[in-house]
VOTORBA-450058 format. One record per residue: x, y, z of N, C-alpha, C, O, CB in turn. Coordinates in steps of 0.05 Angstrom, whole numbers, plus 5000, padded with zeros to 4 digits. Glycine has a CB too. Example, Ala and Ser with C-alpha at 12.3 -4.5 7.8 and 13.67 -1.06 7.14 Angstrom:
REM residues 2
526448865156524649105156526449345156528549345169522649115181525749555142527349795143525850015157526850235161528249885114
//
This chain:
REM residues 448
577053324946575453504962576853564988577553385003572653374968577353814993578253905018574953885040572553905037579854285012577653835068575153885088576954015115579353985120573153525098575554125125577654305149575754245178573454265186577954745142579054165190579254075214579154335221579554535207581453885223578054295262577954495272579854655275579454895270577054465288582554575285585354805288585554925253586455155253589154575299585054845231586154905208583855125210584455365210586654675183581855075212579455325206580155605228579855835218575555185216580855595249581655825269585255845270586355995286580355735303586455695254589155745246589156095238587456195222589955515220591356245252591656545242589456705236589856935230593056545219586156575237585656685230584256975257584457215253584856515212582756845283582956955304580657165296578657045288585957045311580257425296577857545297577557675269576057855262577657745322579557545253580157655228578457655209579057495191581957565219575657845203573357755191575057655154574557425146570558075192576557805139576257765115577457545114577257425093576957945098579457415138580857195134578357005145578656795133584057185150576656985157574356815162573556795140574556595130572256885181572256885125570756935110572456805072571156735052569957275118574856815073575356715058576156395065577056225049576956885049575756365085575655985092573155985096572955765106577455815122571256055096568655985094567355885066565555725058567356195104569256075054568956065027569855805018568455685001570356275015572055705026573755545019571855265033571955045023577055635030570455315054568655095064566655025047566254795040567555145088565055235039563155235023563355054994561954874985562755495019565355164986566455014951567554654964567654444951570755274930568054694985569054375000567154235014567454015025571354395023564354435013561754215013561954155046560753965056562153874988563154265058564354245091562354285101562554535101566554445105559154225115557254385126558654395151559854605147554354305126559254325172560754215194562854515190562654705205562153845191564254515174565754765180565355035169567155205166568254715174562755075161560455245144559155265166558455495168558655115115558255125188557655185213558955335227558755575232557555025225560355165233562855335253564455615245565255755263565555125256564755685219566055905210563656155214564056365225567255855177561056065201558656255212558956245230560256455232556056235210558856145256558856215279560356535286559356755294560055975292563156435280565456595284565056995277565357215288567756425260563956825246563657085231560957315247560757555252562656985195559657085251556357245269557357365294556557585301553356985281559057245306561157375327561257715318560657895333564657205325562157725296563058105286561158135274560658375271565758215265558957945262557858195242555157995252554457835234559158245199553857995271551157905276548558045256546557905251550557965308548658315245545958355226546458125200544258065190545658725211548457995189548357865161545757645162545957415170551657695154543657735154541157525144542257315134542257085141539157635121543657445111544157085091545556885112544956655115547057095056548157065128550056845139548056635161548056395163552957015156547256745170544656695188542456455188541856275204543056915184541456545161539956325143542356135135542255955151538256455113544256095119546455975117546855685139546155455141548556205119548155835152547355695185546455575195547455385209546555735200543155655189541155485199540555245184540055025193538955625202540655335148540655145135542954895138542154665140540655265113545654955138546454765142546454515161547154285157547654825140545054685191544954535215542554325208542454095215544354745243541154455195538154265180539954035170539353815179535854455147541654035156541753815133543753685156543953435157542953905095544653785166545953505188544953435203546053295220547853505202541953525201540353345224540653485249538753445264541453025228542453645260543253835293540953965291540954155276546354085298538153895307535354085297535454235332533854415336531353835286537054165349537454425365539154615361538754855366537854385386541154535353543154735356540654955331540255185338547254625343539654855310537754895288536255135307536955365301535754595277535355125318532955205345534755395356533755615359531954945372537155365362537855575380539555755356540455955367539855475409540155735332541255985315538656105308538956345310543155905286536156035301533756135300533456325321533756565316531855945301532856255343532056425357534756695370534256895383530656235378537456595359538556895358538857005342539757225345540456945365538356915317537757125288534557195296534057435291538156905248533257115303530957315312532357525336532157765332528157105327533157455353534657695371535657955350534958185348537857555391537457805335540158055331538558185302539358405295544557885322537058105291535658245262533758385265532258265281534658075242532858615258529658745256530158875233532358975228528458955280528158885215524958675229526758445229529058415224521358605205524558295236525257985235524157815216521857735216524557865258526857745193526157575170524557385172525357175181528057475159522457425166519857235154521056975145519656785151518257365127523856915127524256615128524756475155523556265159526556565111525756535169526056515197523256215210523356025226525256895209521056345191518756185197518055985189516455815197517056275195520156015159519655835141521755555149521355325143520155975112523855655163525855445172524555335198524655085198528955575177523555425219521755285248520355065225521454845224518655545270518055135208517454965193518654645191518054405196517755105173520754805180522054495169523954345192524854125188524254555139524354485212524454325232523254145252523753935263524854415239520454415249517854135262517553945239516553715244514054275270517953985226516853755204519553465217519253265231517653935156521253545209523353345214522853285238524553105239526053415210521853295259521153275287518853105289518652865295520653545298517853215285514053195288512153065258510152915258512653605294513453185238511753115215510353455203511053695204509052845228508553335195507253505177505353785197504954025193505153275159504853625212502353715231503053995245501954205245501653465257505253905257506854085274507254255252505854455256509653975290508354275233510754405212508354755200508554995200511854065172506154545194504854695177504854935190506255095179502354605169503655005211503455345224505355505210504855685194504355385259507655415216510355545208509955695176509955915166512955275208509755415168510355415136507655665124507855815105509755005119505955655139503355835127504556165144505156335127499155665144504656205160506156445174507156515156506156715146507856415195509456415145511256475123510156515104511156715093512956315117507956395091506356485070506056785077507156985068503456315067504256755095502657015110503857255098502557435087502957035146507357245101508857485096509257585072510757775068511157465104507757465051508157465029511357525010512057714997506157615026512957195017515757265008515157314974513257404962518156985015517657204967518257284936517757004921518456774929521757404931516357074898515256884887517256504890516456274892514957034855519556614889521356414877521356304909520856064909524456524858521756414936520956244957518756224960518356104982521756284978516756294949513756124966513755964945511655844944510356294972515155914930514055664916514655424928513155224927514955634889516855424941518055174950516555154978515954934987521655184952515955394994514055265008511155215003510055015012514355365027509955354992506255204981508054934964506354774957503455504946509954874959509954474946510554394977509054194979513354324916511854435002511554355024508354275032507554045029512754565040506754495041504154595041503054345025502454145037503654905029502854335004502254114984501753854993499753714995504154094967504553834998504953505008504253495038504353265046508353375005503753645052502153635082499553595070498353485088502353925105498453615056495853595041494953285038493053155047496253735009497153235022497952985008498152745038497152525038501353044988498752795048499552615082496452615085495252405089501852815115494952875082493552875104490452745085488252745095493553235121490752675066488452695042486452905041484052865037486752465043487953195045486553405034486653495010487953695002486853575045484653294994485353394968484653634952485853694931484753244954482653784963482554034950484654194957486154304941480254164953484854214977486754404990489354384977490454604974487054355018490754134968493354044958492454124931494354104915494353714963490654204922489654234889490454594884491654694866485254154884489154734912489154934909493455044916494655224905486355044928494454894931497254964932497954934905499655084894499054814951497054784896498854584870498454824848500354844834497054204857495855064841494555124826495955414834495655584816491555044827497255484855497455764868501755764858503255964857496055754916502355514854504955414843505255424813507055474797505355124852502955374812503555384773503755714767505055854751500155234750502055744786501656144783504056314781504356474763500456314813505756254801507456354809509956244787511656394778507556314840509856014780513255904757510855654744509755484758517655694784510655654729509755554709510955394693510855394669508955684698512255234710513954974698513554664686512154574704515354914717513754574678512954314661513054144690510754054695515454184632514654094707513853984733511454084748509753924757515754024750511354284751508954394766506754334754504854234765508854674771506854374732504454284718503153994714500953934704504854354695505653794729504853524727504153604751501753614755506553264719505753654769504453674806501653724809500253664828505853954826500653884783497453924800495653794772493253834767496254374811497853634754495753504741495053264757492753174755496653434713496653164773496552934793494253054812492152934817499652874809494753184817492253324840489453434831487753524845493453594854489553394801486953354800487253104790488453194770485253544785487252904786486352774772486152484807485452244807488452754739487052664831485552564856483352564860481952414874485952644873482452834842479952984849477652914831475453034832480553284847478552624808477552544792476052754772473652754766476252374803478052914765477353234742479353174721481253304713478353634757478252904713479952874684481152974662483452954651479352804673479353064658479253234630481653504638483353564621475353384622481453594656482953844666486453774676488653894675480853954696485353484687487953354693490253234670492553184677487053134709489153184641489553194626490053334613491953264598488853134623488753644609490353804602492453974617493354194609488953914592492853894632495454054650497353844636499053934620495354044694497053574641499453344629500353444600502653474593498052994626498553484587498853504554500753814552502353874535495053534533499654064586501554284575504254174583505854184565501054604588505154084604506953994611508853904596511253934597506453864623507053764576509453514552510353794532512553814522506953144523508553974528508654204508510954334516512854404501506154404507510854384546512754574556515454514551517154654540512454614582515954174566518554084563518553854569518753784592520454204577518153654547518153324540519953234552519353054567518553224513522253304552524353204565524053184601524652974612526453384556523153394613523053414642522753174648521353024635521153574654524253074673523652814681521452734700520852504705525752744691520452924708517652974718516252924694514752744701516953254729515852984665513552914653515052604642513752474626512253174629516952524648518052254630516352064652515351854645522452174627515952164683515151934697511951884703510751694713516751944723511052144694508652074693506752094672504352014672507952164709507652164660506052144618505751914616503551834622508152244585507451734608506051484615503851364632502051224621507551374621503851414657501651404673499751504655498351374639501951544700499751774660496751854648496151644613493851594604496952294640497851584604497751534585496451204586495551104566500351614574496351124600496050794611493250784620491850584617498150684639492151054633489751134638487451134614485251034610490151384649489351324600487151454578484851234568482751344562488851554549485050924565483450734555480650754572478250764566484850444557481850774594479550704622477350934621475050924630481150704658479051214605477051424617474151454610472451594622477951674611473651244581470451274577468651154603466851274616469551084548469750904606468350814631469050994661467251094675469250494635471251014666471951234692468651444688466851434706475951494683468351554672465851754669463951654669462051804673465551904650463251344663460651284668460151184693457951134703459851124649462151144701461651074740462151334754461851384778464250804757462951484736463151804759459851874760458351904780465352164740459051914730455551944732454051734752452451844766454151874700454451414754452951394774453451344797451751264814451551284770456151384802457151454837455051664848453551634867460651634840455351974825454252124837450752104839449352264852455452334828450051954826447351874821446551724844444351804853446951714795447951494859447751304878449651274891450951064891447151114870450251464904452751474920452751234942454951134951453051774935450351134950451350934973451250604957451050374967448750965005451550684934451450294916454450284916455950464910449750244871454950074923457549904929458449964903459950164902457449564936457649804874458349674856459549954838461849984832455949464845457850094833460050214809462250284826464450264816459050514789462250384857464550464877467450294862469250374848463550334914466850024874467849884871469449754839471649654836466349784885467649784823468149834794470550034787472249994769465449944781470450254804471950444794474650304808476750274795471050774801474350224832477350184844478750064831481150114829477850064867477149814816477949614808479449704777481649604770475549424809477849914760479849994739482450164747484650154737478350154718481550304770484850484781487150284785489450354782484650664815486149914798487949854803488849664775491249614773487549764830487449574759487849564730489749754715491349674698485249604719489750024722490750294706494150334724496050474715487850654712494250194749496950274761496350534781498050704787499450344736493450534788493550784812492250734834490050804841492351064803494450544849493150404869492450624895490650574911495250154879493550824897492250964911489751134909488551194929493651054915489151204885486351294868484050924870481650884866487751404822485550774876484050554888482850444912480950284917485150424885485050604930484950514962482850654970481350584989487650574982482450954952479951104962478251084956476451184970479651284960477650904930474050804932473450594942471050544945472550764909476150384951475950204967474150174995472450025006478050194970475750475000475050495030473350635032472350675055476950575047472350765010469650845017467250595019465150615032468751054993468050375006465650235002465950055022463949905026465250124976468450015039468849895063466650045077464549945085471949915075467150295078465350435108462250435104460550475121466050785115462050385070458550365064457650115070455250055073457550415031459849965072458749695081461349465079462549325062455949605061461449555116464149365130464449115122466649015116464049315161462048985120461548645119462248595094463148375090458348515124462048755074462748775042466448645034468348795029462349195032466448285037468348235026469748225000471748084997468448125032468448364981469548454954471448784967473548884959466248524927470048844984470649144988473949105006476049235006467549325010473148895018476048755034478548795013480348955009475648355039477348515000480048434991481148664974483448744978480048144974479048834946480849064941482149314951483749474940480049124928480949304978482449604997484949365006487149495004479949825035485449155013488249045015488849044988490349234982488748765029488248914972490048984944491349214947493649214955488449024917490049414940491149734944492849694955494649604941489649954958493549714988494949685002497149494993498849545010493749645022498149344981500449084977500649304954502949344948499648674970498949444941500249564907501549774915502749924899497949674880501549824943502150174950504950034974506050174991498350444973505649764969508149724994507349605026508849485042509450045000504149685028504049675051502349455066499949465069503349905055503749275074503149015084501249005109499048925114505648885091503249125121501149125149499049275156497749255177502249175170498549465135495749595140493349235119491349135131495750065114493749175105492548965092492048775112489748675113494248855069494048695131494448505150491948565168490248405173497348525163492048825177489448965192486148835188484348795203489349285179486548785163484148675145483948445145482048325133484048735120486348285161486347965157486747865136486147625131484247835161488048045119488947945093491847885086493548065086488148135074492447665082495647595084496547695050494947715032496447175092499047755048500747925028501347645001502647664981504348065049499647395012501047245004497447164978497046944967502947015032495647404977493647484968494847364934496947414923493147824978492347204924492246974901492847204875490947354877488546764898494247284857493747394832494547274806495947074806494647614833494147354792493547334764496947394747498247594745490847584756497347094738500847164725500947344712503047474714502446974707498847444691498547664664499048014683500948164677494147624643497748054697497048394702497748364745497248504764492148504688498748134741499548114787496548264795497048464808503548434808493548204791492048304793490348114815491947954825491348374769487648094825486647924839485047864809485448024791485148024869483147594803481047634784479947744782479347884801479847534779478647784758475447954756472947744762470547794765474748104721474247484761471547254764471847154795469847034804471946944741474347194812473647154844472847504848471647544870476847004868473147704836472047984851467647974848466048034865473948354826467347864822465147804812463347664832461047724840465547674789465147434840464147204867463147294882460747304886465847064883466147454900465747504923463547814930462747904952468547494931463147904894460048054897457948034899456348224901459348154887457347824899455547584893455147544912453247644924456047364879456547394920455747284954455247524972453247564986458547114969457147654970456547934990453448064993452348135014458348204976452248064966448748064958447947934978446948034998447547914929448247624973446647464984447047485010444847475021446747234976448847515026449347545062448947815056451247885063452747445080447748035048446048265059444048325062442948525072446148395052443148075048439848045057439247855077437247885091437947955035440847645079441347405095444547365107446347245094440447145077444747465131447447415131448247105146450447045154448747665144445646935147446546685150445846465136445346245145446346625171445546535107446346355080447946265078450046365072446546425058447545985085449645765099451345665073453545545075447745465114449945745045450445625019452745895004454845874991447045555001451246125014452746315009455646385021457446505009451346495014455646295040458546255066460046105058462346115065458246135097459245895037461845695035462245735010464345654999461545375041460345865000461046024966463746134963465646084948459046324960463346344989465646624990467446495003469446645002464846935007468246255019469746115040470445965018471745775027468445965067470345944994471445764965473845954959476345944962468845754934471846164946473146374933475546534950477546604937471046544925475346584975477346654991480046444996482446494995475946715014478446215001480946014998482645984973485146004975479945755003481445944949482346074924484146234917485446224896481046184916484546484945485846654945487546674964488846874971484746814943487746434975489946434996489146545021490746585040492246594987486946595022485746785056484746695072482446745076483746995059486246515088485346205098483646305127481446225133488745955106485046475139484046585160480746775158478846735174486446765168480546935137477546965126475646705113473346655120477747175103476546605100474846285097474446165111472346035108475546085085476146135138475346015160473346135174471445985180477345975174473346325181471346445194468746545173466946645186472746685208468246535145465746445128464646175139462246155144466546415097466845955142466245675140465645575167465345335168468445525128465545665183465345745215462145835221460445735237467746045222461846085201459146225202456546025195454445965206459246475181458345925163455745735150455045495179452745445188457045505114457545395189456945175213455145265237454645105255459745085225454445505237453145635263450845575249449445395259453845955275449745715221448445635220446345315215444145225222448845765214448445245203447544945210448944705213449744585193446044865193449444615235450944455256451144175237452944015243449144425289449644125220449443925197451543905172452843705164446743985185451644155163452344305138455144025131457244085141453544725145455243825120457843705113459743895102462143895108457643495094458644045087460344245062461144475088462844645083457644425027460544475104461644725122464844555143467044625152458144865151462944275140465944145161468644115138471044095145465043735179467444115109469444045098471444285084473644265074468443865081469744535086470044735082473144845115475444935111466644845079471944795137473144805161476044685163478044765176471344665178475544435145478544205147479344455126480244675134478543745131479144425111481144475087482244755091484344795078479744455057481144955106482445215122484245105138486645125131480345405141483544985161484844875188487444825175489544935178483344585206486844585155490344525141492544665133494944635134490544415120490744855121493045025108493945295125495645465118491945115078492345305153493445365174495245265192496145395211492345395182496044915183497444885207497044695225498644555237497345075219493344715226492244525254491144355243488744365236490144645277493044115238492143865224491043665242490143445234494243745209491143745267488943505296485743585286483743455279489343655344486643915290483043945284482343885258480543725252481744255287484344045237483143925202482343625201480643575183486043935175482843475211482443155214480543075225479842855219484343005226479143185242477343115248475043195241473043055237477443105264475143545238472743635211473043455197471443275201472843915191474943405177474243195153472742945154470842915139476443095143473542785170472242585181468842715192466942605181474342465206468442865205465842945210464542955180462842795174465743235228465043085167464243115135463642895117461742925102466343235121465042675118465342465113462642245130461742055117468442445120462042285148461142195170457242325157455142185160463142355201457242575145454142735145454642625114452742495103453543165155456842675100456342585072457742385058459242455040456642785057457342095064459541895054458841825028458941585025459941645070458241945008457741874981459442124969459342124944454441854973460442234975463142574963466342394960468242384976463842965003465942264935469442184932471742394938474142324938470242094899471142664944473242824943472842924975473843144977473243064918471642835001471242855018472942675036474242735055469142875017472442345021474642225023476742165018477941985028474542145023477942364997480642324989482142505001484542504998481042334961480642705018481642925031482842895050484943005056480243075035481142705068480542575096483142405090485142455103477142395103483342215072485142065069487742225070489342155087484741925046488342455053490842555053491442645079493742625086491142745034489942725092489942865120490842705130493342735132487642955135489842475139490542275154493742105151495041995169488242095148494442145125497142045109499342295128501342255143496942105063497942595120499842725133500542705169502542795181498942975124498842595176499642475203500642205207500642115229497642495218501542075187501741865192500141605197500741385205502641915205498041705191495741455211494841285176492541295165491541685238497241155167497341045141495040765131494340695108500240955140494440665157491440515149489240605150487740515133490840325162487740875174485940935160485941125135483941245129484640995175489041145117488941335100488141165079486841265061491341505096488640915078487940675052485640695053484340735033488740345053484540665075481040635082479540865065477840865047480140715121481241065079479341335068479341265041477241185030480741675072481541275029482241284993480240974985478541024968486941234982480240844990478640564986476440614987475040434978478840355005474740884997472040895002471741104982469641164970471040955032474841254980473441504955473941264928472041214914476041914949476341144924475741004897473040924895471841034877477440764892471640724911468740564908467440834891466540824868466840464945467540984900465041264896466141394864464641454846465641604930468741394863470041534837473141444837474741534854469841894836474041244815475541224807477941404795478441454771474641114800479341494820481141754807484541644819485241464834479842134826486441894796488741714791490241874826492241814837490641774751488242094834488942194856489042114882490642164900487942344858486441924878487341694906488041454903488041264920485241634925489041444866490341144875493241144881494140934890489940914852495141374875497841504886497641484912499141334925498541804880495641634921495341694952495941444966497841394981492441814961493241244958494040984971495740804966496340654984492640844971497140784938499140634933501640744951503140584961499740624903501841004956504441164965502940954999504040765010504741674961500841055005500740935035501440555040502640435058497040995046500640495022501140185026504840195019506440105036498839944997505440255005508440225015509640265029511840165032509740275009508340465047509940615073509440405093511040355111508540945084506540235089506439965107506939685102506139475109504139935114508839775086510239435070508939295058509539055055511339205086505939445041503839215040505339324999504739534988498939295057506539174990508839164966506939134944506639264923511438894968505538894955503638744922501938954916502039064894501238414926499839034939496739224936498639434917498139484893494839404974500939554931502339864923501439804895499739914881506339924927504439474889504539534859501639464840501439584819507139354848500039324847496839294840495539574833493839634816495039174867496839714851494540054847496240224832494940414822493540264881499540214826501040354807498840244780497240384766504740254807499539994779499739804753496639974742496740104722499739374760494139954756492240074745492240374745490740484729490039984755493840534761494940764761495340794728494040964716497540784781497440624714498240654696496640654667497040774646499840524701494940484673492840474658490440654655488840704637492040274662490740694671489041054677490141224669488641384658488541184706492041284669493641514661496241464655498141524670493641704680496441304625499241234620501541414625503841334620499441164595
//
């Protein structure tokens, strides 16, 4: 690949348009934008009406990112041309865009509509138009670009572009048949190779998809089929067709921790961590080895409980329900604050202090986890697994005699092979050799 330095490009050649113009040429086939710049320049020098060289120009300054110099060939091909080419509007466009985003861009890009170019450029800008849609979750509007594209070139891509856009719009049946012309048109396109499948992964779900569309629209403010539906989108691989009934059922009802954890699902299925994080939901969210899914029997739970704290939101029994099931899931920071709530309500609750330790730990704050436990232990000393907890707690700090104690008080209550490790591991750490090997030896007999 040739590339031309600056003396080689103005070598002999001086105001010499056909000798410009044939190293421009020579830039062009050498993929040179940098000297495809600079030679337009030269040439616009003698012949300022050339539109194409103009556009040329501008385009290339785009793809190297130079979005002033971009700005200032714009606004002298608007000087030196009349009328004044209507793409002109279409390139500001794509500069605010690269600038600013979508927001800025659009004016431009619709102006340019306005002028009504030639089919083959407004297509490429209504798929611009489109995807400002798409940013912005205007989905009709992105339905109607998508639909005004097929009009104009009627391509097996386009036709997936607005089969995707309806099937935002949950218009299945329609969205389906755009996919099916698509595959007709051209099987091969790699646009229909990447998403035929998709739709195709769908197709199981769609009897039910329609029976929760009927009573969405029947009961639009009931959580549950809402939520039903997200839950098959995120089953089907369309975690973003998920995040939106998610979050609808977030806003029908904030307190709704089923509605939580699947608008973060969404979010971890769509890349995006720190919007989940927002939610207090760590990335490190419990799933399922078969489908990387959350359950259907902790989503079931945590609907359950959600019931019961909407009629009562200080069901002290219900709080440590969902402070189970969340822990379950690794959401130590939401369980804590369930297990927190049940304790407000009742300052008694053992199951709330023990609920409290077992968050605290796996946060980190093993002064405080240790002493909830022990409080727990203290309202309920007949729970062998209250004391074997307390015990381990206590092991992890070191404090290796009352960890025998603890485990000595859960064996009395239930003979398990879990605290007789615990305490055998603790009596050796305190040289006490015989008890160790005494509690292996029946260790062993428990569980050869």
């Amino acid at each position: 690949m040739v590339f031309f330095s600056a003396s080689i490009r103005l070598q002999g050649a001086g105001n010499n348009l056909p000798e410009l113009r044939v190293q421009l040429a020579a830039a062009e086939k050498a993929d040179d934008e940098a000297a495809v710049v600079e030679l337009g320049r030269r040439i616009l020098e003698i012949t300022p009406n050339d539109s194409g060289l103009w556009e040329k120009r501008a385009r290339k300054q785009l793809n190297l990112k130079d979005y002033d110099r971009c700005d200032a060939t714009l606004n002298l091909w608007e000087k030196a041309v009349r009328p004044r080419p209507a793409v002109i509007e279409d390139l500001r466009g794509d500069v605010a865009y690269e600038r600013d985003g979508f927001k800025e861009a659009e004016p431009h890009w619709r102006a340019f509509i306005a002028a009504k170019p030639r089919p083959n450029e407004a297509v490429g800008t209504y798929a611009k138009l489109a995807d400002a849609c798409v940013a912005q979750l205007r989905w009709a509007e992105n339905l109607d670009y998508r639909t005004r594209i097929v009009g104009l070139k009627n391509t097996a891509a386009n036709r997936v572009g607005r089969a995707t856009a309806l099937l935002r719009l949950h218009r299945f049946d329609e969205a389906y048949a755009d996919i099916n012309k698509a595959n007709a048109l051209d099987p091969s396109d790699a646009t229909v190779k990447e998403w035929l499948p998709q739709f195709e992964r769908l197709t199981n779900f769609l009897p039910r998809l329609k029976e929760l569309e009927a009573e969405i629209a029947k009961s639009p403010n009931d959580l549950a089929p809402l939520l039903d539906q997200a839950r098959i989108f995120t089953l089907a691989d369309r975690p973003l067709l998920a995040l939106e009934d998610s979050q609808k059922a977030m806003k029908l009802q904030p307190a709704s921790m089923r509605a939580r954890i699947q608008t973060a699902e969404a979010f971890l299925d769509t890349n995006n961590a720190d919007e989940a994080a927002k939610l207090q939901v760590s990335k490190k969210l419990t799933r399922a080895d078969n489908d990387k899914h959350v359950s259907e029997a902790a989503l079931r739970e945590l609907g359950a409980t959600d019931a019961l704290l909407l009629k009562n939101p200080t069901n002290g029994e219900a709080l440590i329900r969902r402070a189970k099931v969340l822990h379950d899931l690794n959401q130590f920071v939401l369980a804590l604050a369930d297990a927190q709530a049940a304790l407000a309500a009742n300052d008694k609750s053992a199951e709330a202090h023990s609920a409290i330790a077992q968050n605290l730990d796996e946060l980190g704050r093993k002064k405080e986890a240790v002493a909830e436990a022990r409080t727990a232990t203290e309202l309920d000393p007949n729970d062998w697994l209250k004391w074997f907890f307390r015990g381990r707690l206590e092991k992890e700090r070191a404090d290796f005699s009352a960890a025998i104690e603890s485990q000595t008080r859960s064996l009395a209550l239930h003979e398990s092979t879990y605290a007789l490790d615990e305490r055998a591991d603790c009596e050796r750490r305190l040289g006490k050799i015989k008890e160790a090997a005494a509690d292996i030896f029946r260790l062993r007999q428990v569980k050869p």
